[in-house]
N, C-alpha and C positions, 0 to 999 in steps of 0.2 A: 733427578735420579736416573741414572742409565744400568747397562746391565743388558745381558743377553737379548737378541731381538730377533722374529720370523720375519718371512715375508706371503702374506697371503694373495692370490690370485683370484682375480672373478672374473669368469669371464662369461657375459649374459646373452641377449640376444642381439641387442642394438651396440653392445659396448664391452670393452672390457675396466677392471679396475685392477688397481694393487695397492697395499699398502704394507707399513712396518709397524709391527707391533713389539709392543713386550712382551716380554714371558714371563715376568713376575707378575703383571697385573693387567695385560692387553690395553695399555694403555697406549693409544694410533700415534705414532711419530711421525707417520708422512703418509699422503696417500696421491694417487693420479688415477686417470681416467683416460682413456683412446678409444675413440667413435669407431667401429669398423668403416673402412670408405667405398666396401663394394656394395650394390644395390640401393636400396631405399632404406636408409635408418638400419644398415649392414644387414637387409638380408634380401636376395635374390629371388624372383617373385617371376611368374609366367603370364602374360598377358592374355594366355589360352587355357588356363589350366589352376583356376582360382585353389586348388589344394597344394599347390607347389610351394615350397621354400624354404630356401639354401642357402647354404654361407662359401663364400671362398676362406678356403684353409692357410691360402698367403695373409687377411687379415690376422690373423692367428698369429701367424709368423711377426707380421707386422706390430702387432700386442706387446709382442714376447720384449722383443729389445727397447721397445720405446719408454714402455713402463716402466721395466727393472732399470733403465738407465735412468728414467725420471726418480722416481723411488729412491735410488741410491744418493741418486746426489742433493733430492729433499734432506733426507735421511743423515745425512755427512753434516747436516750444519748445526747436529744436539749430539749425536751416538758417533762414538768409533765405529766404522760402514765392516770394520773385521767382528764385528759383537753379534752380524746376521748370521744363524748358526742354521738355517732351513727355510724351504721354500715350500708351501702345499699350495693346491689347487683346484679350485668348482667350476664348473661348467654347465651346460644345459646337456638335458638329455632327454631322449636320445637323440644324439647327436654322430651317426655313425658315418662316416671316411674310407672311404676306398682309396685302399694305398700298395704299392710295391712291396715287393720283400725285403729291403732298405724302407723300410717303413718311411716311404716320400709319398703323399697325397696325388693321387692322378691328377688332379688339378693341376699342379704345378708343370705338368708336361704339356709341353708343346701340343702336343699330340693330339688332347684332350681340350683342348681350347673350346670355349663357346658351349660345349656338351654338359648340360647343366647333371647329369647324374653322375656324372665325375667327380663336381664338388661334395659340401660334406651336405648331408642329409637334416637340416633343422629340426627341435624339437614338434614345429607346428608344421610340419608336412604332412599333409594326410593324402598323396596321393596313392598310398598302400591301403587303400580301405579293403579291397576285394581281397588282397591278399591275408589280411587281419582276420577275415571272416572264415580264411580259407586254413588258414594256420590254427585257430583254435576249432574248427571242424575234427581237423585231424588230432590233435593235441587232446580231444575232448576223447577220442576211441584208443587213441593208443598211447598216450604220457599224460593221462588225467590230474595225475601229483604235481607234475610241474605247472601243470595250468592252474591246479587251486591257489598257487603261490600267488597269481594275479585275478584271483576273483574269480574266476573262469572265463574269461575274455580276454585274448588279444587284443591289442592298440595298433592301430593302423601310424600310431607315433612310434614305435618303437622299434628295435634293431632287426630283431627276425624278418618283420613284413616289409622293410624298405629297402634289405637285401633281395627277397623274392620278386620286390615287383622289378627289381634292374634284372635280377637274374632273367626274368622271363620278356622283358621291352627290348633290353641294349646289349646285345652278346660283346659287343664290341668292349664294353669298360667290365663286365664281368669276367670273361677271360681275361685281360689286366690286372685286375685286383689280385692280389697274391692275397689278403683278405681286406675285412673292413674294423677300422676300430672308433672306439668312441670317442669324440672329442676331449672328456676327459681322461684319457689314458693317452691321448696324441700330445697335449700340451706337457705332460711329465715328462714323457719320453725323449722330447726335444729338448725339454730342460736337461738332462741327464743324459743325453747324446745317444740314447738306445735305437739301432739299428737293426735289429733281427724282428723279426714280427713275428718268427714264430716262440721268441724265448721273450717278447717283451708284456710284463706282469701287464694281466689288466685288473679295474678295481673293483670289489664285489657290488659297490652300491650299485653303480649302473649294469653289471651283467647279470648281479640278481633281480633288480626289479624292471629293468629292459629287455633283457635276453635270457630269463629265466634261468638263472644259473644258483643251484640248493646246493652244499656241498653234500648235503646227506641224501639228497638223491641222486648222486654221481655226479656234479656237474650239470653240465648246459643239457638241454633235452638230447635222448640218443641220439646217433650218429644216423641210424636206421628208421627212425622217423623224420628227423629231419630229408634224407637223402629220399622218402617218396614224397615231399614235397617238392624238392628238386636238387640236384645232385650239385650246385652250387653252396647249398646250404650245409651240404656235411663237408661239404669242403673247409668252408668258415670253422666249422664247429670245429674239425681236425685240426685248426691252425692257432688253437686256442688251449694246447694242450696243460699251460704252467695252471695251476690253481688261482683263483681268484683271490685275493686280498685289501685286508683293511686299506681305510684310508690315510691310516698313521704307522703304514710300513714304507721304510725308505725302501729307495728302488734303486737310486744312485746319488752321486753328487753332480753339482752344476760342470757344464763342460767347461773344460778352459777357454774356448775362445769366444764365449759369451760371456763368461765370466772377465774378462780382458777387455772385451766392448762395454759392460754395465759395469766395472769397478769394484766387482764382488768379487768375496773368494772364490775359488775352483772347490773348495771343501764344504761348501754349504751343502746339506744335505736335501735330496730331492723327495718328499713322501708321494705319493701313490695318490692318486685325484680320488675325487668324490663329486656327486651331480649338486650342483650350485643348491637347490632349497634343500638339500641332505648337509649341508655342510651350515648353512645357514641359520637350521633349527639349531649345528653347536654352537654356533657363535650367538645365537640369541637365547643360550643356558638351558636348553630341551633337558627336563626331567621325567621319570616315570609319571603317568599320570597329567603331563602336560602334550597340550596340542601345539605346535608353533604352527601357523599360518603364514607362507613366505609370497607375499602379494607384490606383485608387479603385472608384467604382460598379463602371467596368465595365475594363478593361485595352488601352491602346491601345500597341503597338510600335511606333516611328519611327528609321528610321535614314536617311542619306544616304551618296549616291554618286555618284562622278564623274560629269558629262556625258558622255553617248555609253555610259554603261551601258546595260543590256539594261533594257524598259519595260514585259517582260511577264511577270510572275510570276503563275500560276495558282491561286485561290485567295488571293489576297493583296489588299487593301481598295486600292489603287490606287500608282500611280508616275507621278507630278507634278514638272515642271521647273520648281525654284525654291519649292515650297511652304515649306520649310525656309531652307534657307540658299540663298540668290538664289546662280545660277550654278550649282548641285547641284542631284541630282535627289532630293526626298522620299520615301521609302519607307512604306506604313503599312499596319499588320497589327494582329489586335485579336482581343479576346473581348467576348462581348454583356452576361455576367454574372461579377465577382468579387466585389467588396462586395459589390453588393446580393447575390450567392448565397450567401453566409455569411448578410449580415441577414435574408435568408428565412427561415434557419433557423432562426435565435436568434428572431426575430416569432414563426413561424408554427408551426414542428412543437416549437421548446422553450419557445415559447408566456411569452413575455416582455412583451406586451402591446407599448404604444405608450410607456410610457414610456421616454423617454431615456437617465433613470440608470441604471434595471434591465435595460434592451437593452445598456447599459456594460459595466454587474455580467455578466450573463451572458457574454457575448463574453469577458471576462476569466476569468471562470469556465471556460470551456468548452475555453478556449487553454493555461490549463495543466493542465486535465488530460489533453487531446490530447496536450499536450508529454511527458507521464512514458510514452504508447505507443512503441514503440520501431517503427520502419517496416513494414508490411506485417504489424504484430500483428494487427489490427482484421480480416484477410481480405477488407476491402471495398474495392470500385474504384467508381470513379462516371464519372457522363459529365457533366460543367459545362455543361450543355445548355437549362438553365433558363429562357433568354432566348434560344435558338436559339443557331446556333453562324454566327458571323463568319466569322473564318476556320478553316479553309481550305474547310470546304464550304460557306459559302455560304448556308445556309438558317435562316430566321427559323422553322420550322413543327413542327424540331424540338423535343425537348424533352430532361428530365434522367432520369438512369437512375442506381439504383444497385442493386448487385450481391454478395452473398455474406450476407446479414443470418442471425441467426442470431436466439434467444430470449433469447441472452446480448450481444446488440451494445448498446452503451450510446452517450448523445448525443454524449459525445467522439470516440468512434471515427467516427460519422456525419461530426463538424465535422472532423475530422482530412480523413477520406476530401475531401469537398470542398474542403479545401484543397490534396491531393496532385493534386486533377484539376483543378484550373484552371491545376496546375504542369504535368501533363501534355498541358495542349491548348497553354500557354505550348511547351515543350518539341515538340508538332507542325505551328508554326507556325515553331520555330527549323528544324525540320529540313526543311522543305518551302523556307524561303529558300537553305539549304545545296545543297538538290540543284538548284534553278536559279544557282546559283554565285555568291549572296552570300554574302561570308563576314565571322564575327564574331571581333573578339577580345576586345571587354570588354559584358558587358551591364550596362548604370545602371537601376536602380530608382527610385522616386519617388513621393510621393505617400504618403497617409493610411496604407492599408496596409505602407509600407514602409518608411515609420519608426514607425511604431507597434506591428508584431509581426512580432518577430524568427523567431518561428517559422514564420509564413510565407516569411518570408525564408532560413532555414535547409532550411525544404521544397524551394522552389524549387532553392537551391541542389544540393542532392542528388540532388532529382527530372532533372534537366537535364542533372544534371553539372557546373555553370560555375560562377565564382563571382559573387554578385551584389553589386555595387558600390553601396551605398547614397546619393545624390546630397546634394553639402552641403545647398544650399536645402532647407526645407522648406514654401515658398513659387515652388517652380521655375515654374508654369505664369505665376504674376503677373511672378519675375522676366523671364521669357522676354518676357511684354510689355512690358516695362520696357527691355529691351537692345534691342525693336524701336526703340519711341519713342527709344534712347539715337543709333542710325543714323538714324533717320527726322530727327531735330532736328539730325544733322549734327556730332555730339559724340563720334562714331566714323568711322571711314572705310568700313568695312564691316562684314559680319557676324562673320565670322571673328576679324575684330579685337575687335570687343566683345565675343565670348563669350571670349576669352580675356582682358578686364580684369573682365570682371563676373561669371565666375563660378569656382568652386574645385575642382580634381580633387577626387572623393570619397576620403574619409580611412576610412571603414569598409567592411571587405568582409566579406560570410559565403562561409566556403571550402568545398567540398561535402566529405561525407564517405567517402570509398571505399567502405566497408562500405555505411551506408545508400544510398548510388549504384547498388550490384550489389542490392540488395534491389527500389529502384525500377527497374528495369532489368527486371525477370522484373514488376513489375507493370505497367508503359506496354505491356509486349507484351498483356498485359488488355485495357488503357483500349484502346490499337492495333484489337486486335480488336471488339469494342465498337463503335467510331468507324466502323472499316468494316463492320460489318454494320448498323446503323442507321443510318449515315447515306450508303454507298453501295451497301448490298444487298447486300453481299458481303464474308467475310473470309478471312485467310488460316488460321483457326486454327478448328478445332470449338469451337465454343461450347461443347457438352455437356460438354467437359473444365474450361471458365473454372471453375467453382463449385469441383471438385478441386484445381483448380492453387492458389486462393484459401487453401483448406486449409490446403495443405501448407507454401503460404507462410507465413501463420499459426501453424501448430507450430512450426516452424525459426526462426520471428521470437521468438517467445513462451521459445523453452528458448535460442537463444543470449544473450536478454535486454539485446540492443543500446541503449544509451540513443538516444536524439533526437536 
């Protein structure tokens, strides 16, 4: 069967992907992959400056042609390649670009060479901490509205703060920037040949839940708060005058002479980006009342909710009308490190080197025999803190802890331990939406980690309580770009409608298990305590007892001899 077909864009941290979908029923026709080649695993890393890291905006470029011209010509040996009727596209965020007024990335200029704050600014850069701290200070006394939007705290990841810290380090590439924009609004733009910066659309998901931008509160924060933080900043805001919009509004068609190099029409329609785990939750069927969990490097939570819902959850990455599904409000909530805090481990403390295969072997190695512990044997708790903690507290400055090590703790129990605490920071960001009165009834997983190891997936499950719904796609975030482009080109009527022909309830669930449940249950009151002594100064629980409690768990785990 063939028939009208998108094309969706992902573009992640280490990689880009694409593929061709249908539009009557998302079923993948063709898909490709390109490693970015600058840095380590594509991303640019400071060897003085362990918060740094950045992408060059030519891998980007480099993405652009390679893919669609792979794509197209997979694509050509089932489908007339004239049936591609639209192109959407995800990315990471924030991911913001200092670029000319020819919207051209200062990277690309000579000029600029080697000066690492000229490339684009990665989601996991946190070298804006002070600045984050400094932004919601101000934000907190004079644009209080705009900040409830994200919980009351800035992200030292986000767009505001990692303009402020250039504006005030490198005068040299802030006078350049005619402004900065996100990577996902740079990749559409290219797609669609848009050269003005100040007239080119950017897309709500990333300006609402990165750069605070409410429409019903005017826009981005005023011009006049922003401008005593510093006058670079109301600059940007001034240069952002178009309104934000959906991610399933076209913005243009493909340019002719990429369309001429990849074999595609010039008439293909361009829709308007959206941040890769926003797009993702569409393409893995996000409904009211569900959580999607889009797990890879690092884990982002997205759900949606009626209009006229409540828009201030504390501790929560932000609440955005329309970033999701136009007409609904976006919810998102996240962790800073899960893959990579696994790959840390496997690299660096069980010392795997860099290669690929062996960093494989291990992690496979390491997984089953974490799997033959039985819950709470290990007696260790940790804190997923590796890359600072998202939500619910807020702070990039933390760090990871872990607790009960013994002479006899072995690398499994460590990988184990890390993977029950990124279930249990998963698990205090479910429960922090609960007590502001979102409520869930099915959570969707997605992504590398979660179809790749079920025992993460059985953790969670356990650790939580819930069961976790493993999502058909294993391509969700491209399809999710792909059912944009499928509305943006007008081959849908709306969102709702498309997610319901292009994608598939998930057919695998993992079911928690009672026993292991009540095991994790006596250890999250650990991780509990832990979370509030380091990271609010206070807990409910004597620490001096956690190491005992660890123990005891430990015995009781070890002699009832619970499987996994």
């Amino acid at each position: 069967m063939s028939g009208p077909c998108v094309i969706g864009l992902d573009f992640g941290t280490s990689s880009a992907r694409a593929i061709v979908a249908r539009i009557s029923d998302g079923a993948i026709i063709a898909s490709a992959t390109f490693d970015y080649p600058s840095g380590t695993a594509g991303v640019i890393t400071s060897a003085t400056d362990a918060n740094l890291a950045r992408q060059h905006p030519g891998d980007y470029l480099a993405a652009i042609d390679a893919l669609l011209g792979q794509v197209a010509c997979k694509a050509a040996a089932s489908i007339d390649i004239a049936s591609i009727v639209g192109i959407g596209v995800d990315a990471t965020a924030s991911t913001p670009i200092p670029v000319d007024a020819a919207l051209r990335p200062l990277a690309l200029d000579a000029a600029f060479a080697g000066d690492p704050d000229a490339l684009a600014h990665l989601w996991k850069d946190h070298t804006a901490h002070a600045e984050a701290v400094q932004i919601t200070a101000e934000l907190t006394r004079s644009a209080p509205a705009h900040l409830a939007r994200c919980g009351m705290t800035y992200s030292s990841e986000w767009f505001w703060s990692k303009i402020l810290r250039v504006a005030r380090t490198n005068q040299r590439v802030a006078r350049a920037a005619a402004t900065w924009v996100e990577q996902s609004d740079y990749i559409p733009a290219v797609l669609a040949g848009l050269s003005d910066a100040a007239t080119m659309p950017r897309n709500v998901c990333a300006a609402g839940h990165k750069a605070l931008y409410a429409a019903d509160l005017g826009g981005y924060p005023p011009v006049a708060v922003l401008e005593r933080l510093h006058p670079a900043l109301a600059g940007v805001r001034e240069s952002c005058a178009v309104p934000a919009v959906t991610s399933t509004t076209p913005i243009g068609t493909l340019t002719a002479p990429l369309a001429a190099r990849c074999g595609l029409s010039p008439r293909v329609v361009i829709a308007a980006g959206g941040i890769d785990a926003h797009l993702g939750a569409i393409g893995s069927g996000v409904r009211a009342g569900s959580m999607v969990k889009i797990m890879g490097t690092s884990t982002c939570d997205i759900l949606i909710a009626e209009a006229g819902s409540s828009l201030d959850i504390p501790g929560v990455c932000g609440v955005v009308d329309g970033s999701v599904v136009p007409g609904c409000l976006g919810i998102e909530a996240g962790q800073s490190a899960v893959g990579d805090l696994f790959d840390w481990f496997v690299r660096h403390v069980a010392r795997s080197g860099s290669d690929a295969a062996a960093i494989a072997r291990t992690h496979e190695e390491l997984t089953r025999e974490a799997a033959r512990l039985a819950p709470g044997a290990s007696g260790l708790v940790a804190l997923d803190w590796n890359n600072g903690n998202r939500c619910v507290l807020v702070d990039p400055l933390l760090s990871g802890v872990l607790i009960g090590q013994t002479l006899h703790t072995t690398a499994a129990e460590i990988y184990r331990a890390l993977i029950e605490a990124t279930a249990f920071g998963a698990r205090t960001i479910i429960d922090r939406l609960a007590e502001q009165g979102t409520a869930l009834d099915t959570i969707i997983v997605c992504g590398g980690i979660a179809e790749k190891n079920p025992l993460a997936m059985q953790i969670y499950a356990d650790a939580i309580g819930r069961p976790m719904h493993v999502a058909e796609s294993s391509q969700a975030c491209a399809l999710g770009g792909a059912i944009c482009a499928a509305v943006a080109a007008g081959a849908h009527p709306d969102m709702p409608a498309a997610i319901a022909a292009m994608t598939r309830p998930p057919s695998r669930v993992l079911v928690p298990n009672p026993a292991a449940t009540r095991v994790y249950d006596e250890l999250f009151a650990v991780y509990s305590a832990l979370h509030d002594a380091f990271g609010r100064g206070h807990s409910a629980m004597d620490l001096r007892t956690a190491m005992k409690q660890l123990i005891a768990i430990s015995r009781q785990a070890r002699a009832a001899g619970m499987p996994s």
